[in-house]
C-alpha angles and dihedrals in degrees: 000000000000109000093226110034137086123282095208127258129270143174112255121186106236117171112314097341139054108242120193113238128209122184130183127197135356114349079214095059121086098281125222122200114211113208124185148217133250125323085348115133113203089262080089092077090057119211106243075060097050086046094051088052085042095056081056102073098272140111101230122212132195128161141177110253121230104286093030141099104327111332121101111324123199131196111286107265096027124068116189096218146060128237079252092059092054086048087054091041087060097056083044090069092047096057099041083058082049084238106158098201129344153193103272119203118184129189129195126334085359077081095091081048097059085041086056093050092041095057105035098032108034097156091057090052117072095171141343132219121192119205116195104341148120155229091231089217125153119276099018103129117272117253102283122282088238081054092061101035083044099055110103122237120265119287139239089242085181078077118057100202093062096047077059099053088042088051097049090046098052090049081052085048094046091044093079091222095299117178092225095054107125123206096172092056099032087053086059096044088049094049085056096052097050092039089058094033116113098207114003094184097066091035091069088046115027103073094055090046101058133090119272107189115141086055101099091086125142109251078191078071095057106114094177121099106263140198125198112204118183142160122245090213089061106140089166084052112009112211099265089075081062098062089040094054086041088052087042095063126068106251096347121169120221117218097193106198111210112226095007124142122186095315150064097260109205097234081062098048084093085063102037094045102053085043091056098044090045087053098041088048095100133017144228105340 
């Protein structure tokens, strides 16, 4: 085995789902689990981005969510699953890949996952990193009017060019105008996921559909070392979620990415990759 490539996926049986399960680099080595948002398979932290994190001394860990790529998918407009379940499917995969306890990174709306883990499993959890999240909490600014007049219609999701098309133009739309958005790249990307999605369809509704009770934790309550990382550019949560998420936790640091939307843009990945080896670099303390 290569210490920094893939080791190939593979469908792995956690709780009630098969989930698919992709790792990077030496099993030996600190691991970071990388969850993402909504609707988001783990084709989303690409792999030229896991292999970078993974040169850097970690066993890197993505996987598709229940209702992406090509874990457990359920009838669109019913999922058959909590935001609690997600946040025990995490710590699944943890134990199948026989990981104690990890580096958990969460993007987006797998914020309130790794808030979950942080709170009611502190000793799996050796650090957390949010990407592009938020506290929720009342009087932080709405997502951006530009957000809202950008978003495409509704597709056709019978035809998969035009879930495609409806995908690439709502990451333009969630990149905030950021001058390091790709098309070129995300439309790729895009054609891969489809094209390996068991129901599309369920994957663009179910996550916002489901129950998320176990989500009113208090990030105040987080012990872990965390890092907040979060795009200037934001117009689904605009930067000032991410100094409320960094004041909510107790000594929490704030990686502020210039000219970021609601991504990890690759130019940045020079900044985000150092900060989070830096900060994954020790443990609980």
């Amino acid at each position: 085995m290569t210490d920094h490539l893939s080791n190939g996926e593979k469908l792995v049986g956690i709780n009630d789902a098969q989930l698919c399960v992709e790792t990077f680099g030496n099993p030996a080595n600190p691991a970071i689990l990388l969850i993402d948002g909504a609707t988001a398979s783990m084709l989303w932290w690409e792999a030229e981005l896991c292999e970078q994190i993974a040169r850097g001394g970690r066993f890197v860990i993505r996987y598709d969510n229940r209702d992406t790529g090509r874990s457990t998918s359920y009838p669109p407009g019913r999922p058959g699953y909590t935001y609690t379940d997600l946040a025990g499917d995490a710590l699944g995969i943890l134990d199948a890949l026989n990981v104690e306890s990890a580096h958990v990174v969460c993007r987006s709306m797998s914020g309130g996952i790794g808030l979950i883990i942080g709170v009611d499993q502190p000793d799996r959890v050796e650090s957390l990193t949010f990407v592009s999240t938020s506290t929720g909490e009342d009087g932080l600014p709405p997502s951006s009017d530009e957000l809202t007049s950008d978003m495409p219609a509704e597709p056709d999701l019978s035809d998969p060019r035009a879930a495609v098309d409806f995908v690439v133009a709502s990451a333009k739309a969630c990149s905030g105008g950021s001058p390091y958005f790709d098309e070129t790249a995300t439309r790729a990307l895009v054609e891969r996921d489809v094209a390996r999605t068991r129901d599309v369809a369920a994957t663009l509704v179910n996550h916002y559909m489901m129950s998320f009770e176990g989500s009113s934790r208090d990030f105040g309550s987080i012990k872990a070392p965390t890092l907040v990382v979060h795009g200037d550019h934001d117009p689904v949560c605009p930067l000032p979620h991410g100094h409320a998420l960094r004041d909510a936790i107790p000594g929490a640091a704030l990686l502020t990415l210039e000219g970021a939307g609601h991504d990890l843009p690759k130019p940045l990945w020079d900044v985000f990759v150092p900060a989070l080896l830096q900060h994954t670099a020790g443990g609980r303390p």
